[in-house]
C-alpha positions as CSV (number, residue, x, y, z in Angstrom):
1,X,175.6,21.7,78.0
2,X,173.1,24.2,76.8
3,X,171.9,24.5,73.3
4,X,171.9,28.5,73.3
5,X,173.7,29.0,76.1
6,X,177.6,29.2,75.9
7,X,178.4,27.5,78.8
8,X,181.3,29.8,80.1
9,X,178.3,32.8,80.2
10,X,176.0,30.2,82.7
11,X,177.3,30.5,86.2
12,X,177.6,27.1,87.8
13,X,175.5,27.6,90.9
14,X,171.7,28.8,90.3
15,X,172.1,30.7,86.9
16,X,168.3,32.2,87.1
17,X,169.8,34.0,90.2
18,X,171.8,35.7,88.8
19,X,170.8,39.2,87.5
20,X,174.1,39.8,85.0
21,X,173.0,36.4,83.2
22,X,169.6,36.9,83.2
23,X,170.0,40.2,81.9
24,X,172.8,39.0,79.3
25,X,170.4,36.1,77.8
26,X,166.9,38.3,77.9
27,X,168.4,41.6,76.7
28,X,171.7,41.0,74.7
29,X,170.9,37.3,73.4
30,X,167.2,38.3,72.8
31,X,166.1,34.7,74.3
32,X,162.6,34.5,75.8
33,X,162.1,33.5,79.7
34,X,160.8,30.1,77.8
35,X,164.4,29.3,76.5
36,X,165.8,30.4,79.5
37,X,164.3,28.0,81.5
38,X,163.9,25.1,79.1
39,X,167.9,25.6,78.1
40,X,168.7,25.9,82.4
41,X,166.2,22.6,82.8
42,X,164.1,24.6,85.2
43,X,160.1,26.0,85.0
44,X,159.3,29.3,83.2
45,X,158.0,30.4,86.6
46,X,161.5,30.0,88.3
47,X,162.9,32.0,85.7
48,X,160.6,34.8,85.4
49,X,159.8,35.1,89.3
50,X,163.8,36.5,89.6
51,X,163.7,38.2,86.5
52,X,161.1,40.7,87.7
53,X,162.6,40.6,91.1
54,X,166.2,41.3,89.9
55,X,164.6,44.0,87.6
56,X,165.7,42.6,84.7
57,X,161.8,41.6,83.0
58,X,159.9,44.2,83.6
59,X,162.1,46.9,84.9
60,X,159.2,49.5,86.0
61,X,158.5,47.6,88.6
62,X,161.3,47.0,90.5
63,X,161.8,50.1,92.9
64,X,165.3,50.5,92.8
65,X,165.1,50.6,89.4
66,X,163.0,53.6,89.5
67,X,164.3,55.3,92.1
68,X,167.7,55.4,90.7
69,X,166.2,56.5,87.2
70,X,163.8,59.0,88.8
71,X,165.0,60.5,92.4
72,X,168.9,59.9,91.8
73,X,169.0,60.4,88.0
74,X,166.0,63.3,87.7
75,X,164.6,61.2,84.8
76,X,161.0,61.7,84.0
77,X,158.7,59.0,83.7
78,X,158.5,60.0,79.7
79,X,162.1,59.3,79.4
80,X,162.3,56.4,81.6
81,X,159.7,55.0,79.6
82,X,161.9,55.5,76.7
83,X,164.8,53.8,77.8
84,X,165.7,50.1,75.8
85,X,163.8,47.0,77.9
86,X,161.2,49.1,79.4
87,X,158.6,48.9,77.0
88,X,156.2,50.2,78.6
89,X,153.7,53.6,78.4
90,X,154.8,56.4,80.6
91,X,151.8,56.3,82.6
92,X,152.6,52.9,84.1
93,X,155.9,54.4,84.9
94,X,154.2,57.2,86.6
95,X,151.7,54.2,88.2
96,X,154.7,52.6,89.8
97,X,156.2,55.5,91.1
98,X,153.5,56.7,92.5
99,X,153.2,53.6,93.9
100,X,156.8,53.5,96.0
101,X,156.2,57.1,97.4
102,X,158.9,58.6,94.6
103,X,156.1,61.0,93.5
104,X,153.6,62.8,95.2
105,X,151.0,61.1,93.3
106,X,148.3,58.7,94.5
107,X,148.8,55.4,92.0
108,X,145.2,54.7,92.7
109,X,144.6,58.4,90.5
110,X,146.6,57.5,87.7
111,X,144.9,57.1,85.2
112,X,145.6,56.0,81.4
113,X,142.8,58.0,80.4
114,X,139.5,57.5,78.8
115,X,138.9,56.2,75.3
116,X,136.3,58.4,74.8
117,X,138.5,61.4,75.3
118,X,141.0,60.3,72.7
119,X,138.4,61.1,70.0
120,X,138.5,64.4,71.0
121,X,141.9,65.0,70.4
C-alpha cells in the first residue's frame, strides 16, 4: 500500500518498468522520481534510469521519441521543444537529433550560442 499511489494504478510486477505508469505518476500525478521511488520502496536511480530509457523523463533524448516527432510527424525541433514534458530549449532538441543521424547536422556544431552575442541583439 502506497501513500500516493492508488494501488489499482501500480502494476504488481516491477512498476518502474513500466512506461504507462511511470508516465501516469511523473506527468499526470505531478510526483517527482523521489516519490516514485520512495512510495515503490526502490532507489531514485532505479526509477529515473527507466524513466529516461522509456522516454518518459527527459523525452529529447530518447530516439524514438524524436524520430517519431521529427522524421514521421515533420515537427521541428521549435515545436517539439514546445510540446508539454519536454522542457527543454530547441537547440538541445536539435543537439539530439543531430545526434541519432535525423538531421544532417553534426551535434558536435550545435551550438547554444555565445553570451556575448546575445548583447548584440
Amino acid at each position: 500500500m502506497t501513500f500516493r499511489l492508488p494501488d489499482e494504478r501500480v502494476p504488481e510486477t516491477e512498476p518502474w518498468r513500466d512506461r504507462e505508469f511511470l508516465r501516469w505518476a511523473y506527468h499526470e500525478s505531478g510526483l517527482s522520481p523521489r516519490t516514485i521511488a520512495y512510495e515503490l520502496g526502490v532507489s531514485k536511480s532505479r526509477v529515473t534510469v527507466h524513466m529516461e530509457r522509456l522516454g518518459v523523463l527527459r523525452p529529447w533524448r530518447h530516439e524514438d521519441t524524436l524520430r517519431r516527432l521529427h522524421a514521421e510527424k515533420g515537427l521541428s525541433a521549435d515545436e517539439i521543444a514546445a510540446r508539454d514534458g519536454f522542457d527543454c530549449s530547441p537547440t538541445t532538441v536539435r543537439k539530439y537529433l543531430a545526434r541519432y543521424g535525423l538531421t544532417d547536422e553534426n551535434a558536435d556544431e550545435v551550438s547554444y550560442g555565445r553570451l556575448d552575442e546575445l548583447n548584440s541583439v
